[in-house]
NUKEZA-535962 format. One line per field, with one value per residue (C-alpha): residue in one letter; chain; x, y, z. Coordinates in steps of 0.25 Angstrom, whole numbers. Example, Ala and Ser with C-alpha at 12.3 -4.5 7.8 and 13.67 -1.06 7.14 Angstrom:
# residues 2
resn <- a	s
chain <- A	A
east <- 49	55
north <- -18	-4
up <- 31	29
# end
This chain:
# residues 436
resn <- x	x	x	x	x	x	x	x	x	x	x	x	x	x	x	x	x	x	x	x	x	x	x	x	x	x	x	x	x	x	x	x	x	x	x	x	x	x	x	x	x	x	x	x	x	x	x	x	x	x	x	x	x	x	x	x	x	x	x	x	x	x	x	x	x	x	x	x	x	x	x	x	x	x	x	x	x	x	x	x	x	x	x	x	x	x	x	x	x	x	x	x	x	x	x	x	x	x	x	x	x	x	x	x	x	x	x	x	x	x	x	x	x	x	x	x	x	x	x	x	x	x	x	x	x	x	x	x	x	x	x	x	x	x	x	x	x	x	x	x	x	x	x	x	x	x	x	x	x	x	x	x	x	x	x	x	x	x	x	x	x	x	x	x	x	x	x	x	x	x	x	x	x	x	x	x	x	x	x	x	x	x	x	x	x	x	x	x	x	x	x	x	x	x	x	x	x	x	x	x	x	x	x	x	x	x	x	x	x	x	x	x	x	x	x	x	x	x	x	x	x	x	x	x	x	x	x	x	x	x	x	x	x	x	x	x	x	x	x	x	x	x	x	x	x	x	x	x	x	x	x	x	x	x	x	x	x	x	x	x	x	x	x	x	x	x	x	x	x	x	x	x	x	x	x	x	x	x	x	x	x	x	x	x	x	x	x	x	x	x	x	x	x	x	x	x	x	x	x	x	x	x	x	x	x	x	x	x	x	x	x	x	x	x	x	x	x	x	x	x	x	x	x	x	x	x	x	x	x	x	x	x	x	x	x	x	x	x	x	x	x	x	x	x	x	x	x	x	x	x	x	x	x	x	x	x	x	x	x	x	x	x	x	x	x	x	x	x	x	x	x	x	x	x	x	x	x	x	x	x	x	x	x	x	x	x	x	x	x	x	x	x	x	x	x	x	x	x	x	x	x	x	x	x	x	x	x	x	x	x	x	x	x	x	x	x	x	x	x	x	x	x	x	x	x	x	x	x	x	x	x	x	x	x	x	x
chain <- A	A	A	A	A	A	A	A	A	A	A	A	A	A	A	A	A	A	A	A	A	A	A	A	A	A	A	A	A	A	A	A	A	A	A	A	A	A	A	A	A	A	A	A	A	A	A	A	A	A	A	A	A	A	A	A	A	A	A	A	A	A	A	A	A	A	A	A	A	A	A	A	A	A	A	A	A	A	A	A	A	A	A	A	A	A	A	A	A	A	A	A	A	A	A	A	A	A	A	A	A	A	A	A	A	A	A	A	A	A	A	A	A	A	A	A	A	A	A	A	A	A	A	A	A	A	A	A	A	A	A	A	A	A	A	A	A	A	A	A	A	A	A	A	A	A	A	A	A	A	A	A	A	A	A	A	A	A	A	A	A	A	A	A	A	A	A	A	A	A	A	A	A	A	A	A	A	A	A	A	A	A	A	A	A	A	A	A	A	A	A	A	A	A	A	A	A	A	A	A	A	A	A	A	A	A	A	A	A	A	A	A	A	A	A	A	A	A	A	A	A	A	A	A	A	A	A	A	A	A	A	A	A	A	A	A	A	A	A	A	A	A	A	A	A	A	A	A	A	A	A	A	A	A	A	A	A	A	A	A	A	A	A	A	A	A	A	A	A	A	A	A	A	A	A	A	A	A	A	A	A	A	A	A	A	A	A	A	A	A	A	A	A	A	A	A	A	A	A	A	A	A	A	A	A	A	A	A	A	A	A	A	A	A	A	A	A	A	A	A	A	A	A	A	A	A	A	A	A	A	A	A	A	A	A	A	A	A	A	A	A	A	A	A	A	A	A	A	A	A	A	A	A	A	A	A	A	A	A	A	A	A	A	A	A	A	A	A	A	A	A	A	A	A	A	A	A	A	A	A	A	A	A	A	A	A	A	A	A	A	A	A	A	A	A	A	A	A	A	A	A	A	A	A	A	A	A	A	A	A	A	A	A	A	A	A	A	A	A	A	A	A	A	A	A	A	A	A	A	A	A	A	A	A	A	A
east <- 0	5	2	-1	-2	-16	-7	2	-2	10	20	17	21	20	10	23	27	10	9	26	22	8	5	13	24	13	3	-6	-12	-6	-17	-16	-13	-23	-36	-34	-49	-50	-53	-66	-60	-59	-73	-78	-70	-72	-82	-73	-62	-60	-55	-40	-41	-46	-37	-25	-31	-33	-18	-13	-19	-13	-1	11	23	19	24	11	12	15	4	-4	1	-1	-14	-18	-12	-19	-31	-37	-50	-65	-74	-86	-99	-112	-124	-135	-144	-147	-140	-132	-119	-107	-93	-87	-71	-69	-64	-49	-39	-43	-58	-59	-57	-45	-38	-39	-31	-21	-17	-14	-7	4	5	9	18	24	29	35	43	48	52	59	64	57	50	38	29	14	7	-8	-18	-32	-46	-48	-47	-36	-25	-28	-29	-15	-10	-15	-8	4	6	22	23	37	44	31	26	13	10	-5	-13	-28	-36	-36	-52	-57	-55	-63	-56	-53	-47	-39	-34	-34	-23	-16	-12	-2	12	26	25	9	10	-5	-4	-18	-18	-28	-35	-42	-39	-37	-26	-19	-21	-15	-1	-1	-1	8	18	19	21	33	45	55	47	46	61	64	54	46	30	18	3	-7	-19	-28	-20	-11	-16	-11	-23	-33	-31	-35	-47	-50	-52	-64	-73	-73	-74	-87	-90	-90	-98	-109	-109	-122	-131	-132	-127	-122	-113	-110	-98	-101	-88	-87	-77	-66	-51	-57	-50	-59	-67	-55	-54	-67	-65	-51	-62	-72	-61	-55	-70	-77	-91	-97	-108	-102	-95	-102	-93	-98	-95	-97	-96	-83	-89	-77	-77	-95	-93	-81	-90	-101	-93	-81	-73	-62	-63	-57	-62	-59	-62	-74	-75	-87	-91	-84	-71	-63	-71	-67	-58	-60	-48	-49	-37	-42	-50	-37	-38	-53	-49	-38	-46	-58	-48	-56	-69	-79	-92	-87	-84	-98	-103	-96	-95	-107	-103	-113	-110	-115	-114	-112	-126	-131	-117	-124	-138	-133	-126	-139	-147	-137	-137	-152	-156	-146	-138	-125	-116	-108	-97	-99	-91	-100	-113	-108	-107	-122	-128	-121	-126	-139	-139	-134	-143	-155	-149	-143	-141	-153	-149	-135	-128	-121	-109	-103	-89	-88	-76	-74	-80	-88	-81	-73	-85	-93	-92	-102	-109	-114	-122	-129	-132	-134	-125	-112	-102	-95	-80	-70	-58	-48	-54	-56	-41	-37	-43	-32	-18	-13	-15	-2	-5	4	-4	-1	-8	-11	1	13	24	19	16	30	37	29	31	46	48	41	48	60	58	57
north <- 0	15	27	40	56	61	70	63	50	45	44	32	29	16	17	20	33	39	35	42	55	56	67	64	76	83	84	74	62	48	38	24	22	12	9	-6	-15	-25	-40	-45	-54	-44	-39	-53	-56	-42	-46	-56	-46	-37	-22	-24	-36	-26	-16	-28	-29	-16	-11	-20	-15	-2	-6	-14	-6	-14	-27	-35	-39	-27	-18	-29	-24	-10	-13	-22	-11	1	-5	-12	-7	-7	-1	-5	-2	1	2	11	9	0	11	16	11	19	15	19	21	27	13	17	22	36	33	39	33	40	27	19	27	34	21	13	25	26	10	10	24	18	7	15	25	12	6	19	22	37	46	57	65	64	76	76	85	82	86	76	62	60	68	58	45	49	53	39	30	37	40	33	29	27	38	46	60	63	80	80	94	98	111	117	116	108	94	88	88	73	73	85	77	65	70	81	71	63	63	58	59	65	80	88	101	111	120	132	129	118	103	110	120	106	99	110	110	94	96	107	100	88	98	105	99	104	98	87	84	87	80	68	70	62	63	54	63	55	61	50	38	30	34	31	18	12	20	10	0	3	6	-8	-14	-4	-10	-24	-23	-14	-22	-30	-17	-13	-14	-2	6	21	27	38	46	58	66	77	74	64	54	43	44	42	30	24	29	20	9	10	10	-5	-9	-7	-8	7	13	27	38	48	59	64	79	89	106	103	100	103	88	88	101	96	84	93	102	95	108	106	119	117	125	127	118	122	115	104	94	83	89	76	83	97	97	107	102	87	81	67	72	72	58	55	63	56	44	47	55	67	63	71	63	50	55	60	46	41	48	58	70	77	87	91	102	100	102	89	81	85	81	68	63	66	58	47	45	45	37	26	29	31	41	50	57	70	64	50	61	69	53	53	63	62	47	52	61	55	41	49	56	45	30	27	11	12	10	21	20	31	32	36	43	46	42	50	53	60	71	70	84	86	72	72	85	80	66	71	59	57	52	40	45	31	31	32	45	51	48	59	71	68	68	81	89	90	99	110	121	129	138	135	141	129	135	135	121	118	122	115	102	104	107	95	86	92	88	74
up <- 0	-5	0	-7	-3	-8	-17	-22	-28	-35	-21	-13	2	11	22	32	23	24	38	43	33	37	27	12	8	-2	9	5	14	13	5	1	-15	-17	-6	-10	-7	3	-2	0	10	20	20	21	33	38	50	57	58	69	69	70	59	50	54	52	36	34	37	29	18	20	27	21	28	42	42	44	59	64	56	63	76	73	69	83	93	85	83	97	98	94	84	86	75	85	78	83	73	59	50	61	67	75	73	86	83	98	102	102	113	112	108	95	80	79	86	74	66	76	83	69	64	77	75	61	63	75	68	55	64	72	59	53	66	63	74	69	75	73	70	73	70	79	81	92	91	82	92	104	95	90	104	108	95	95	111	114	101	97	88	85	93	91	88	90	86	91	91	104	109	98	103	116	130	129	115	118	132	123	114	123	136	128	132	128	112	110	109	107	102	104	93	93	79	73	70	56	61	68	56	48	57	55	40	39	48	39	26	35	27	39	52	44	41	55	62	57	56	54	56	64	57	48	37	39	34	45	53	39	38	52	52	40	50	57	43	41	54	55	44	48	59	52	38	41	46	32	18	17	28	28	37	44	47	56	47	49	42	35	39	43	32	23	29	27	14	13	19	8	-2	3	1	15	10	16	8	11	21	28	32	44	46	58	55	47	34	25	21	17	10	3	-4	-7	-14	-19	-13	1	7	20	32	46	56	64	79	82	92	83	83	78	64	65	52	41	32	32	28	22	12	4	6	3	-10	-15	-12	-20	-31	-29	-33	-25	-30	-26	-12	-9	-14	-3	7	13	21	31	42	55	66	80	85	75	83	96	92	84	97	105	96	96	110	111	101	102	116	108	111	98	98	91	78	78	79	68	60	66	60	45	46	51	39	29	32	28	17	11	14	25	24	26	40	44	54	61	66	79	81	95	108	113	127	120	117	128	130	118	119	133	131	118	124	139	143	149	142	149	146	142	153	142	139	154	158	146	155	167	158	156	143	134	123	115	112	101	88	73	66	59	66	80	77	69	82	93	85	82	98	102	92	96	110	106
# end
């Protein structure tokens, strides 16, 4: 398996080049050449398998630079936990990613990535930093993955304010070789100074950088993994199953994309959006005009410059009609999350995080628009402890808060607080790896 940049497609790289670089030279994102299709074999045998079986199969499929047993390993340590489909009605199922160590489907991916980057630092005897730009989730996943891993400091960036008190103690109490940076802007401003690190050809000679954001395809593929073992345990409610994806850098729905390509028998995506609607406007219009962010209850969603389209594009060549066939964008405000998680809560005694009620209310929507015999699954993202802040006024319940989660709020906060601007950036990152 080769890989390409999105914008150049006649250099190829080994899965270990697109995972070390993150980001190609020309500023593209790192892709598969070729989406090769899954033998019939596999699906037949797909219900007798368990979530790190597929995960084995899968890897190797895009994996060929791991000698077999150890991608294996990788594979077993990352992936240890659930992800259950529970169904709340005929046509409606909820696929609950939060299974993970830090509760939130951000595990699948950050946890695979540090195993497979691990083990190519190790083998080229290398040291990098990761650099991280987060809206929530993804900061403390990586902080998790990555915490003592050999050879690899972790630089993760948020927006001061705009992420809940537990994902901000979730990612800011690491120590040793995790260091959070607040910056006072938006997870674009953050995702901004990632991107225009990796282009700084001078950092970069001097100091070795990566990136555990989903533009690095190291976190894509994992997240493959739980699109068809949803699928597997929803196949027999109906003959044709729609993804409901709660979308904001694109990233998991570039991997159910990736999914659907391999032959993953989903009807079509529904691209679940909040206020940030870049991405719906972008497929009504045929026009990417990136916006600024706005700030919502389903923070992980607050991006206005979502880097995987680049992806999505290359994938369907640039063809704007086929991408609304399959995939359906709807967006919603915060006031319809807030009254979707009431709903939910009454009528089936299930309890949404804001980014699952915004997957609500697009299934909702796009069931009686649509497809009303399909059955829709939504990913849910994040558990809901992690929001309960928001939830327990809209359902007038409390929240039971996991102990993983409650021992966060007694570590002490670590965080580097510093503006929007490069240079500030350049040089708190040059200090800290200095110090190393």
């Amino acid at each position: 398996m080769k890989y390409i940049s999105t914008r150049n497609h006649n250099k190829q790289y080994s899965f270990s080049e697109a995972v070390i670089k993150g980001l190609a030279e020309d500023g593209g994102l790192f892709f598969p050449n070729s989406i090769p299709k899954l033998p019939k074999e596999f699906f037949n045998t797909l219900e007798q398998k368990s979530l790190t079986q597929i995960a084995r199969e899968i890897s190797r499929v895009f994996i060929d630079d791991i000698p077999l047993e150890k991608l294996n390993a990788i594979v077993d340590e990352a992936i240890s936990f659930i992800a259950p489909v529970f169904k709340l009605s005929d046509g409606l199922s909820i696929l609950e990613l939060f299974h993970g160590n830090t509760l939130a489907f951000k595990d699948f991916g950050a946890r695979f990535l540090a195993g497979v980057l691990s083990y190519y630092l190790k083998s080229e005897n290398k040291k990098c930093t990761v650099l991280v730009a987060t809206s929530g989730d993804t900061g403390s996943a990586v902080a998790s993955g990555f915490y003592n891993k050999d050879n690899i400091d972790v630089v993760l960036l948020y927006p001061s304010g705009k992420v809940s008190a537990i994902q901000e103690m979730q990612l800011s109490t690491f120590d040793n070789n995790i260091f959070a940076f607040e910056v006072d802007g938006t997870f674009d401003d953050c995702q901004y100074l990632v991107k225009t690190a990796f282009l700084d050809s001078e950092l970069n000679k001097e100091h070795f950088l990566t990136s555990a954001n989903s533009i690095n395809i190291g976190r894509l593929i994992p997240q493959t993994f739980y699109y068809f073992n949803a699928w597997k345990q929803a196949k027999n409610s109906a003959k044709e199953i729609v993804f409901v994806v709660p979308s904001g850098n694109l990233g998991n729905l570039t991997s159910g994309l990736i999914a659907k390509e391999m032959g993953l028998p989903v009807n079509y995506f529904v691209s679940a959006l909040n206020s940030n609607d870049v991405f719906m406007k972008y497929l009504e219009t045929g026009i990417f005009k990136p916006v600024p962010s706005v700030r919502t209850i389903s923070n992980a969603m607050d991006v206005g410059n979502p880097s995987n389209l680049e992806r999505i594009n290359y994938l369907f060549n640039e063809n704007i009609e086929q991408l609304r066939n399959i995939i359906h964008p709807y967006s919603f405000d915060d006031s319809q999350t807030r009254e979707s998680m009431k709903i939910v809560y009454s009528e089936f005694g299930y309890i949404l995080d804001p980014h699952g009620a915004v997957g609500y209310c697009a299934a909702k929507q796009d069931k009686t628009l649509t497809n009303d015999k399909a059955h829709y699954i939504i990913l849910e993202t994040a558990h809901p402890a992690k929001f309960s802040e928001e939830l327990e006024p809209s359902i007038s319940s409390n929240i039971t808060v996991p102990l993983r989660l409650e021992e966060f709020f007694h570590k002490q906060k670590h965080s580097i607080k510093i503006g929007k601007e490069y240079q500030e950036f350049r040089k708190a990152v040059i200090k800290i790896m200095m110090s190393r």
